[in-house]
C-alpha positions as a printed Julia matrix, in Angstrom:
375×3 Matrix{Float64}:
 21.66   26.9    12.42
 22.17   25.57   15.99
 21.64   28.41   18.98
 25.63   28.46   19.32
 25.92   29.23   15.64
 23.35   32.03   16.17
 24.84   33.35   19.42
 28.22   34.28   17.5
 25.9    35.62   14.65
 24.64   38.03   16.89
 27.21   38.98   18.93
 29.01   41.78   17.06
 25.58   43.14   16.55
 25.01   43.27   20.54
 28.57   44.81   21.21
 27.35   47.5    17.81
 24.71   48.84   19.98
 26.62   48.9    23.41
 29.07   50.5    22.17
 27.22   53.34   20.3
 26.19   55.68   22.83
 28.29   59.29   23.13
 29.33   60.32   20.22
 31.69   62.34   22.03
 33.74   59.84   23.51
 34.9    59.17   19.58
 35.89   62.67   18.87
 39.13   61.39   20.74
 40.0    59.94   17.42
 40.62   63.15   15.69
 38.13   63.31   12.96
 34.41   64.51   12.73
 32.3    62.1    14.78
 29.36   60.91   12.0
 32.55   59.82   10.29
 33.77   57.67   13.11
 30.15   56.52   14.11
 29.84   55.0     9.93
 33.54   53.88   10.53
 32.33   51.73   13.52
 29.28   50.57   12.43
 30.82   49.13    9.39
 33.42   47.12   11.21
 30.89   45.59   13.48
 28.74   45.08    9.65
 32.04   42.86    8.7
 32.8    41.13   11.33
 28.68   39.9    11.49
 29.19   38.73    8.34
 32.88   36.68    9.12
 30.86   35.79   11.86
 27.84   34.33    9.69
 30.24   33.0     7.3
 32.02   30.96    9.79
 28.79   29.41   11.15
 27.39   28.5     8.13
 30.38   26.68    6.92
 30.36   24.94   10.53
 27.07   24.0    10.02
 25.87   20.14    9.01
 24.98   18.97    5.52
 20.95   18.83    5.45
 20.67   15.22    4.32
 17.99   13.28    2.74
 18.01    9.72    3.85
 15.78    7.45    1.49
 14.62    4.04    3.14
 14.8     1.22    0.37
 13.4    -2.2     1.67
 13.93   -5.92   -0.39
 13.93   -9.81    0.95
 17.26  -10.29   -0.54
 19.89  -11.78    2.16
 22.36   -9.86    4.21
 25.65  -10.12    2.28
 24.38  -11.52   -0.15
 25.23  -10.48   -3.78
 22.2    -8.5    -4.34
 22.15   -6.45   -0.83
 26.31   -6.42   -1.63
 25.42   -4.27   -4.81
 22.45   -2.21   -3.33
 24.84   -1.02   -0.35
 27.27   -0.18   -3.18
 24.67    1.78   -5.14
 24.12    3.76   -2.04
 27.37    4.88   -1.26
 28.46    5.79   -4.72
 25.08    8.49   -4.86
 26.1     9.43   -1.19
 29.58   10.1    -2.33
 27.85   11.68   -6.0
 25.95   13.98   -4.12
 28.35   15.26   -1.33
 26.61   13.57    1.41
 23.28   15.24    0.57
 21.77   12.06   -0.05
 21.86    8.19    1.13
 20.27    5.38    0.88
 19.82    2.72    4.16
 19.13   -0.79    2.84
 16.94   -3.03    4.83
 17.67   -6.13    4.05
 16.38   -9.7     4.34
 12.97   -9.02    4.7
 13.45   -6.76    8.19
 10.26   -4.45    7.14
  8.47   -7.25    6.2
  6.85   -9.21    3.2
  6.73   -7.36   -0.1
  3.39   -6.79    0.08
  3.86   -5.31    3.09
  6.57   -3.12    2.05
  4.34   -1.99   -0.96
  1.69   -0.72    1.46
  4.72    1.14    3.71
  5.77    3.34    0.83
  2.79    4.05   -0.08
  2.46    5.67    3.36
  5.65    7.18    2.79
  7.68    4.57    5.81
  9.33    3.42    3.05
 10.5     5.41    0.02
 12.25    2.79   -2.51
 12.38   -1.29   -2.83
 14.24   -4.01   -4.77
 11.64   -6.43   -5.44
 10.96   -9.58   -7.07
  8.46  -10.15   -9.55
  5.9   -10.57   -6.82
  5.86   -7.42   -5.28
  6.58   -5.72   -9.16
  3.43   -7.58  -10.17
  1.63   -5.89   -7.28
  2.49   -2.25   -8.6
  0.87   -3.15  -12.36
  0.15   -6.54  -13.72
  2.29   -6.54  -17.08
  5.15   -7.24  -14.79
  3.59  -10.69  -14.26
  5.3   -11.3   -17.95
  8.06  -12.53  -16.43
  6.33  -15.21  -14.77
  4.64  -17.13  -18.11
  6.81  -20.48  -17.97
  8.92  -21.44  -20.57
  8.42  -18.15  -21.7
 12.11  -17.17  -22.28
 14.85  -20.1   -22.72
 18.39  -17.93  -22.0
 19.37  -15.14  -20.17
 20.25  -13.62  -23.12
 17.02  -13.95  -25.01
 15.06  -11.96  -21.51
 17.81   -9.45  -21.28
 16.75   -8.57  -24.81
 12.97   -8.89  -24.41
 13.72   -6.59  -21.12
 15.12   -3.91  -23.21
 12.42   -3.45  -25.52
  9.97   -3.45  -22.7
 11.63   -1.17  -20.44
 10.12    2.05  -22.04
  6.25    0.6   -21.71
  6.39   -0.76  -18.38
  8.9     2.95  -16.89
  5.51    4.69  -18.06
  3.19    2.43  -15.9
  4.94    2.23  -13.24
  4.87    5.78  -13.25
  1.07    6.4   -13.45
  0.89    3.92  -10.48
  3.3     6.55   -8.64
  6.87    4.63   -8.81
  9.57    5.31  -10.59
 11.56    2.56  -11.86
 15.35    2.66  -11.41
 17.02   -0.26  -12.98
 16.34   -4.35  -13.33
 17.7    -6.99  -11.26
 18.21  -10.87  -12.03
 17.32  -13.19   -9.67
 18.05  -16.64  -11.28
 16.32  -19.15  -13.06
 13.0   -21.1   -10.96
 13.55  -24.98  -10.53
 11.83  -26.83   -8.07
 12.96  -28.02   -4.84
 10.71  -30.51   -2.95
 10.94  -33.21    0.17
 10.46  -36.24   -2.18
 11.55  -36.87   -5.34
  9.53  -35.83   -8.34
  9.59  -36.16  -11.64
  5.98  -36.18  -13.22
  3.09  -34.54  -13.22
  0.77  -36.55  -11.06
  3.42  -36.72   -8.36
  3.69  -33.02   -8.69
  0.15  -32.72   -7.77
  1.01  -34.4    -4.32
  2.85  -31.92   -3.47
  2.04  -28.99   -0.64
  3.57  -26.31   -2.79
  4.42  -23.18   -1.82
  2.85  -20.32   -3.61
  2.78  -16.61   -3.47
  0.81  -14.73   -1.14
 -1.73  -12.02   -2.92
 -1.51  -13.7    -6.47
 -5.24  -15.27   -5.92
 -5.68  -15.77   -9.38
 -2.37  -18.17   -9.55
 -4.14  -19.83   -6.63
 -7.04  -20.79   -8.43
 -5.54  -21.78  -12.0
 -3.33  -24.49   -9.38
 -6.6   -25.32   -8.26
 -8.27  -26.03  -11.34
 -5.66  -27.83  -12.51
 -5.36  -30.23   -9.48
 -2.53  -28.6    -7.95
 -1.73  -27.96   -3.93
 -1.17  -24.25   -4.1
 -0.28  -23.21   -0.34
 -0.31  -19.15   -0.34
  2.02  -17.45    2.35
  4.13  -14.54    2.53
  8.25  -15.5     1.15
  9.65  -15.05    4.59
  7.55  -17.96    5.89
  8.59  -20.06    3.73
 11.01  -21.78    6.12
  8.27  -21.96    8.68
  6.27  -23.3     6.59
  8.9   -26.31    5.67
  9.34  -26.48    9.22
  5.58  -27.43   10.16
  4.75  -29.24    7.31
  2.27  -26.88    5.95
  4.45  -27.16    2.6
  6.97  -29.6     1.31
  7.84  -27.74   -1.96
  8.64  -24.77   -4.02
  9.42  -23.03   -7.12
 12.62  -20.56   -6.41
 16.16  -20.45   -7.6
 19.0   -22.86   -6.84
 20.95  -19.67   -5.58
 17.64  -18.31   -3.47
 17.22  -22.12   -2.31
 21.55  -22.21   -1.14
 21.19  -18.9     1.13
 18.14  -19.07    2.39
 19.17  -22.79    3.27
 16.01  -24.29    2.28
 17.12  -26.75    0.32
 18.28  -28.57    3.35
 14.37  -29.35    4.05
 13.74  -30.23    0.3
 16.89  -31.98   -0.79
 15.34  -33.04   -3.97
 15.41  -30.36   -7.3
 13.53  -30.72   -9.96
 15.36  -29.48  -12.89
 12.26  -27.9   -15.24
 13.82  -24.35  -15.77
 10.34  -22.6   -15.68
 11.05  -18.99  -15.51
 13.59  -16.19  -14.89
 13.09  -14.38  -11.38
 13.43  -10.67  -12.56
 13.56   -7.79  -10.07
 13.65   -4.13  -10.26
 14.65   -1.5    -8.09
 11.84    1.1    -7.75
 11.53    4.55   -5.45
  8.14    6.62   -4.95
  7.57    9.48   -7.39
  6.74   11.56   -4.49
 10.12   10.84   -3.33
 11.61   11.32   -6.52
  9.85   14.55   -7.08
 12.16   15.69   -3.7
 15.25   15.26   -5.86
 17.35   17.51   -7.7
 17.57   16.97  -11.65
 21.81   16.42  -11.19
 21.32   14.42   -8.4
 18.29   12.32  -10.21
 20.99   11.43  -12.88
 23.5    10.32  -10.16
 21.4     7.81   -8.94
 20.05    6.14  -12.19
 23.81    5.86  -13.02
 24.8     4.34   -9.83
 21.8     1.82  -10.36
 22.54    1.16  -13.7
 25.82   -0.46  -12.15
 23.77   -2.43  -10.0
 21.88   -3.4   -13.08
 24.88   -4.25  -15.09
 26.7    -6.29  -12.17
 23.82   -8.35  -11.65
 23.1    -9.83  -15.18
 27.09  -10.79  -15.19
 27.27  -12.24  -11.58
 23.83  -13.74  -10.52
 23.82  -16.86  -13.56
 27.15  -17.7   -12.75
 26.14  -17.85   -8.9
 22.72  -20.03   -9.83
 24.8   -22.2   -11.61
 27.5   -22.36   -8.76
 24.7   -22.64   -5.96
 23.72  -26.07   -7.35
 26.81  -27.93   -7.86
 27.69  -26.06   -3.88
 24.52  -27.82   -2.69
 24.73  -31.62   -4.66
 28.34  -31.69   -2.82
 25.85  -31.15    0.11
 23.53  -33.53   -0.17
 20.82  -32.03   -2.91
 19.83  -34.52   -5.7
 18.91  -33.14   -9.06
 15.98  -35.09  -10.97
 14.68  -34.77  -14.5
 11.58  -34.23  -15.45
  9.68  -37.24  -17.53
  6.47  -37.87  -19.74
  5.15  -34.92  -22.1
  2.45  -33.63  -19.72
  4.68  -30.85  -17.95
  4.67  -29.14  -21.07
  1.27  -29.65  -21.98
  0.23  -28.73  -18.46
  2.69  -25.31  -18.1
  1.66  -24.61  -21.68
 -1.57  -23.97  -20.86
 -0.74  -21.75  -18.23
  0.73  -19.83  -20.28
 -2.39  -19.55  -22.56
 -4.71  -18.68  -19.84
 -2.17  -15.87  -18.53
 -2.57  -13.97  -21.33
 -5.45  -11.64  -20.25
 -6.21  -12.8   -16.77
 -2.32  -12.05  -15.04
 -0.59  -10.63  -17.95
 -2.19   -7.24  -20.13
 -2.69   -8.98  -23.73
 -0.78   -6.22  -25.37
  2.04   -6.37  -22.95
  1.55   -9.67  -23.78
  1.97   -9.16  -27.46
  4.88   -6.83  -26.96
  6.99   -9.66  -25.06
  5.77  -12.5   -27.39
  7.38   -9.84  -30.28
 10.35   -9.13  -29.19
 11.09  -12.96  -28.3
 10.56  -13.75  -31.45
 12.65  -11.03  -33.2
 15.59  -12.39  -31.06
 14.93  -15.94  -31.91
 14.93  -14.91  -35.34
 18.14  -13.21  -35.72
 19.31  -15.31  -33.04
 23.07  -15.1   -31.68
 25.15  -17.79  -29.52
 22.84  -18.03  -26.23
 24.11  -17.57  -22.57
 22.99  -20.65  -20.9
 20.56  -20.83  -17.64
């Protein structure tokens, strides 16, 4: 309550005790004076509490603001639907809650946003399977290539895994919220490739803080060239890479396939994200409110898997009318070569039984397999 608010509170209270000094001047009402004295006192009682009343209902909302971070682009479809999520739990909760987006990458690289809510700067994220593989390693999954070959056949896999990876995520102190698509990785260099050996001329751009990816590019006679996402176009800029794994519709806003007009077409994996907010920041919300929110990001969740493959798909016939040429990949070494990525990542990036669980469920779909939804 604001001074003014308290001011009026106390007023009536003020004029009570001014005003209750002879008795005698309110036997000129005609009745015994104790009786007029409880008489007074009682109106200045009610009109304190008219007077509380009123200030209290004048008063502001006490809102929570929660601070969610994530390298998608401004106005793009991703920040579209996290800005939509927002409003619905601001208007779900009254105004009690909202939830500012920072988009674009504004509070940094995702492992710098990981180390911001964990000092409590930050209290949720949308992040990519970088930054999800950060908070527990059975999110790196997602990243085994040729792992999954439809949208449909991940969404599934997603579902069964949801329940495991909710619980780690909470004993590493985030709660999950809902899953986000990203599109399907291709990749996008300055010259044209299409084998394996040419591959290994490239300056390609990998993850920051994923040392163990580093090395296994290494080993393999790879070019690996770690830096945080939003230096990638620096990085094009200067030379210090002149290719990358990402998504045609990452590759159209971003604008960085106008430095690597070339796209080979391998389909290696799905980029999955997943909305995430702090437990101790989730703790601070009420059970009815809690519910809002998941409900609200389930939306997000549900808009994404429809939209984003459409857009991926969109995003590269946009760009080939702009210039981008899309090459094949030849000779049977890229599978031999990815395929034993995929082998090693089983224990060193990826928890074997996670492992197991995804390899499972894959296989159950494939099995009673329905009409696939294309990458």
């Amino acid at each position: 309550m604001d001074r003014k608010a308290r001011e009026t509170v106390a007023q009536p209270f003020r004029a009570a005790r001014a005003n209750g000094r002879p008795n005698r001047l309110r036997q000129g009402y005609g009745g015994p004076p104790k009786l007029h004295a409880k008489a007074e006192g009682l109106r200045y009682v009610s009109a304190a509490v008219a007077a509380l009343m009123i200030a209290l209902a004048a008063a502001p909302i006490a809102q929570t603001t929660i601070k969610l971070a994530t390298l998608v682009p401004v106005a793009s479809v991703w920040d579209k639907n996290l800005k939509q999520m927002g409003e619905e739990w601001k208007q779900a909760t009254s105004g009690r809650f909202e939830v500012t987006v920072y988009s674009g990458g504004a509070q940094g690289d995702e492992p710098t946003v990981l180390r911001k809510m964990r000092l409590d700067a930050l209290q949720a994220a949308a992040f990519t399977n970088v930054g999800l593989g950060m908070i527990d390693p059975a999110f790196n999954v997602f990243n085994v290539p040729f792992f999954f070959e439809s949208y449909d056949e991940l969404n599934y896999v997603i579902e069964k895994l949801t329940p495991t990876l909710r619980k780690r995520s909470e004993a590493k102190g985030f709660v999950l919220l809902n899953w986000g698509h990203g599109g399907w990785t291709q990749v996008f260099t300055k010259k044209p490739v299409q084998t394996v050996a040419e591959m290994k001329q490239v300056k390609l751009w990998t993850s920051a803080g994923n040392d163990r990816m580093v090395q296994w590019f290494k080993a393999n006679g790879f070019d690996p060239r770690a830096m945080a996402m939003t230096d990638i176009t620096t990085g094009l800029t200067t030379g210090m890479i002149d290719g990358l794994p990402t998504t045609p519709l990452a590759a159209s806003l971003f604008q960085w396939y106008r430095q690597t007009p070339y796209m080979l077409e391998l389909g290696l994996a799905p980029i999955v994200g997943a909305g995430v907010i702090t437990t101790k920041a989730w703790k601070t919300i009420p059970n009815a409110d809690r519910q809002t929110l998941l409900a609200a990001a389930a939306g997000v969740e549900k808009r994404l898997q429809a939209e984003v493959p459409k857009q991926d798909e969109n995003a590269v016939a946009a760009m080939v009318k702009a210039g981008l040429t899309v090459t094949k990949a030849s000779g049977p070494e890229w599978r031999t070569q990815l395929d034993n990525l995929a082998k090693t990542m089983r224990g060193e990036q990826v928890p074997p039984d996670i492992f197991d669980l995804a390899s499972k469920a894959r296989d159950q779909y494939r099995k009673n397999k329905k009409p696939a939804t294309s990458k």
